[in-house]
N, C-alpha and C positions, 0 to 999 in steps of 0.2 A: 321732419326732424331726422330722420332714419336716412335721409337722403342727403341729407345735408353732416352729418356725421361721418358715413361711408365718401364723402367729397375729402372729408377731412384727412380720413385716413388715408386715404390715395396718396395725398398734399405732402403728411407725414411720410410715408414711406419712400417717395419720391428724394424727399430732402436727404434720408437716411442713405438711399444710394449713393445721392451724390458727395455727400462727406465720406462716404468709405471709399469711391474713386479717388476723390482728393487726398484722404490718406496713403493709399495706394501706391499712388503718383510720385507722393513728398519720400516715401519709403525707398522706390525703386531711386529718384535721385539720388538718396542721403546715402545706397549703395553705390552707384555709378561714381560719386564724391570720393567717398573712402577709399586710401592707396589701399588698406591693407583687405582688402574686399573680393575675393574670388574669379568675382563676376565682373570686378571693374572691367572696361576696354583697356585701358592698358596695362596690366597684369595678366587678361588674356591673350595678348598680343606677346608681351613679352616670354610666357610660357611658349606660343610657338615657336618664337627665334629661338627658344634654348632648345627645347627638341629637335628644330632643323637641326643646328649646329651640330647636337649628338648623333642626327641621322647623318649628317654629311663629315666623320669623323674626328670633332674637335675633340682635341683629346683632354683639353683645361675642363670643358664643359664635361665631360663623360667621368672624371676624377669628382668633380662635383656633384654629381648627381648621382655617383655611386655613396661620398659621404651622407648625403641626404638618406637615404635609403638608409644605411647604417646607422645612422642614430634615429632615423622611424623605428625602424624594428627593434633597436635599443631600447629605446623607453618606451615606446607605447605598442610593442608587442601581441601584449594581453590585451590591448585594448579595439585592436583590428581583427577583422574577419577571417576565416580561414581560407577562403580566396582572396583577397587581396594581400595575406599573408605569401602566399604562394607566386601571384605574380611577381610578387616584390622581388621575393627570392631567386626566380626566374631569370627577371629582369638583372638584378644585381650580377648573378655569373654570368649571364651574358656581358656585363659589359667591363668587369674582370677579365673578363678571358678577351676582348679588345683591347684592355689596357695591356697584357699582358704579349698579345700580338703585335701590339705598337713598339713595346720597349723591346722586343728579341729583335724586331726588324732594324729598330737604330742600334742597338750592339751589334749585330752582323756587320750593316754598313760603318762602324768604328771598327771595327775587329778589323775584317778586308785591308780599309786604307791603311791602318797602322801597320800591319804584318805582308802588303803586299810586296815590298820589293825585295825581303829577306827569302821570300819564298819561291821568288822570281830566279833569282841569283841562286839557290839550291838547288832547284829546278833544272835549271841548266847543268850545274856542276854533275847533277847524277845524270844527267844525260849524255855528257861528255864521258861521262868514266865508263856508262857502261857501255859505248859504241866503243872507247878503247880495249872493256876488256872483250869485249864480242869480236873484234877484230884480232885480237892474241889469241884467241880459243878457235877461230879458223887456222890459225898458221901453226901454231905447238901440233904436236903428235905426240907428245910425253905424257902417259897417264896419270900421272902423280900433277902434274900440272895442270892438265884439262879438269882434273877433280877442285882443284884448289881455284881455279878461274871459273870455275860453274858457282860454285860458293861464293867468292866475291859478286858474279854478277849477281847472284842472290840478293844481295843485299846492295846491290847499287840500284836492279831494277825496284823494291822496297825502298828506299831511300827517294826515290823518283815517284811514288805513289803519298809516299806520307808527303812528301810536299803539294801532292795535287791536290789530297782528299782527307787533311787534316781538319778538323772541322774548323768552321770559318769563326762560332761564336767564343772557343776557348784559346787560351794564351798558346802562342807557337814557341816551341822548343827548337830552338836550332840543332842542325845537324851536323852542320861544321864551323862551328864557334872561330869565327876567327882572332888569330894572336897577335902577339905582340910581335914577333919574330916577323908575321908574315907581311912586310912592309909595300914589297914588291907584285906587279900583277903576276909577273908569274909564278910566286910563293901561292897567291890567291888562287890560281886554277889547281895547285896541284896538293888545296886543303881539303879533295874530296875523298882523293887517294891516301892522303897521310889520315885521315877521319875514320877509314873506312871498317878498319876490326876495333875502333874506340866503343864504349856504351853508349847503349841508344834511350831514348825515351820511353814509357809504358806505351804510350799513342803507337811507337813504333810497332808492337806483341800485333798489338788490335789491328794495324792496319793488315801487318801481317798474313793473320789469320784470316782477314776478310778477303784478300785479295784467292783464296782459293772458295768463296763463295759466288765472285764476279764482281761485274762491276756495279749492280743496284747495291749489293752490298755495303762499298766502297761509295758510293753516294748517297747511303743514308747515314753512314759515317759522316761524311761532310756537312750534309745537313740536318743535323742532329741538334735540340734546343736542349738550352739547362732545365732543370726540373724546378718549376712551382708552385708552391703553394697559393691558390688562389681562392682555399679558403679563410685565409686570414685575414683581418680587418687591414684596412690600407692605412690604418692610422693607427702608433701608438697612445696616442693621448688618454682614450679610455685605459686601457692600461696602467696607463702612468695614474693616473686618478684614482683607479680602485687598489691599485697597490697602496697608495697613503692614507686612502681613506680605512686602509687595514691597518694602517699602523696608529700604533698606543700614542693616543696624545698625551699630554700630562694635567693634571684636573686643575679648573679655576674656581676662587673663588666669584663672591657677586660683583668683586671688584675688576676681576680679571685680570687677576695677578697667582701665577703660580707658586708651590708650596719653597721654588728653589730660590723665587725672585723675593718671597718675604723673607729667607731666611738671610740672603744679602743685606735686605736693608737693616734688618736687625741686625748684623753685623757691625753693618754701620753707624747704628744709633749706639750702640755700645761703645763704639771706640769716641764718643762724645760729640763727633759731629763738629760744629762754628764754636759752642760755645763749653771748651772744657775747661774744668775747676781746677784750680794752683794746688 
């Protein structure tokens, strides 16, 4: 009996295994099934095409994955760890400050092409004017003259600089605004001469002053980006949401009708409505 009992329970335990394999089994399908399932294959597959993408610059994908991030740590803040709190955090400037290297890069390249030929055409003009006035400041001997062509060339060699080393991401100022008068090419060569004691730009001061620093100077002037804030959410929308959700609504009844919209209709029943009395 005793042996035949302990046969039994072998029998039993045996079966026991095998339905918990077979649960097991049915488990791990009903997840591999499931789109919305971690571990599916392809939810894991598609996790790596988005990371390549972010690794290899997409910048749609990097915008997206920065909003992910922002509304994790919006709502469920409290609810994450203090290290994965921190990479988050980590991770989101970093890819702020990508976004933010992306967009200075294509304002540069818009900036450039729009302002390239205004700057081209300046360029020259103060170059022209100031080999003319460098060639009159050899030939005069009159003091009162050589003081007055040192000054001019002062400002034609500056003139010649803020065109080089105006920065490339902010709006250019022209230097010699061309008129209406000046119809003619050669009105146009000689707007740099008639420009030349006119007001300048603030850009002008700065270049100014830089050019007695050198020329790293004058080249970090040039390439110089606007300032960001890249701790700001990249979306107003939370914004917009908790501002209304601040603002006073007006109370309903169980009807879900407020105190303004019953007092219309009683208005309206008062003035009789379909059916008024003779």
């Amino acid at each position: 009996m005793a042996k035949r009992s302990f046969e039994e329970a072998e029998g039993s335990n045996a079966n026991g295994e095998g339905q918990n394999q077979n649960q097991n089994q049915n488990q791990n399908q009903q997840r591999s099934r499931n789109p919305h399932n971690r571990f599916n294959p392809k939810n894991i597959a598609k996790r790596q095409k988005t990371t390549q993408k972010i690794n290899d610059g997409n910048l749609s994908q990097i915008k997206k994955r920065v909003r992910a991030i922002e509304r994790l740590l919006e709502h469920k803040n409290e609810k994450l760890p203090a290290n994965v709190r921190n990479d988050l955090g980590r991770e989101l400037k970093a890819h702020k400050q990508r976004i933010a290297d992306e967009s200075d890069k294509r304002l540069r390249s818009k900036m450039i092409s729009k302002y390239h030929m205004v700057r081209f055409f300046e360029r020259k003009k103060a170059m022209r004017l100031a080999k003319q006035l460098k060639k009159q400041l050899d030939e005069t001997k009159d003091e009162a003259e050589i003081a007055r062509l040192k000054a001019d060339l002062h400002i034609a060699e500056v003139d010649l600089d803020y065109a080089l080393y105006h920065p490339h991401m902010e709006t250019y100022i022209s230097l010699y605004p061309k008129s209406k008068d000046e119809a003619t090419e050669k009105d146009e060569k000689k707007s740099a001469a008639h420009h030349l004691h006119s007001s300048r730009p603030p850009m002008w001061t700065t270049i100014e002053k830089a050019r007695e620093e050198g020329k790293s100077a004058l080249e970090k002037i040039r390439d110089r980006r606007p300032e960001r804030d890249i701790s700001k959410p990249t979306s107003n929308k939370t914004a917009k949401k908790s501002s209304s959700q601040n603002e006073e609504r007006p109370a309903k009844d169980k009807y879900g009708k407020t105190e303004e919209k019953k007092a219309e209709e009683g208005s309206e029943s008062d003035d009789g409505g379909f059916f008024e009395e003779d």
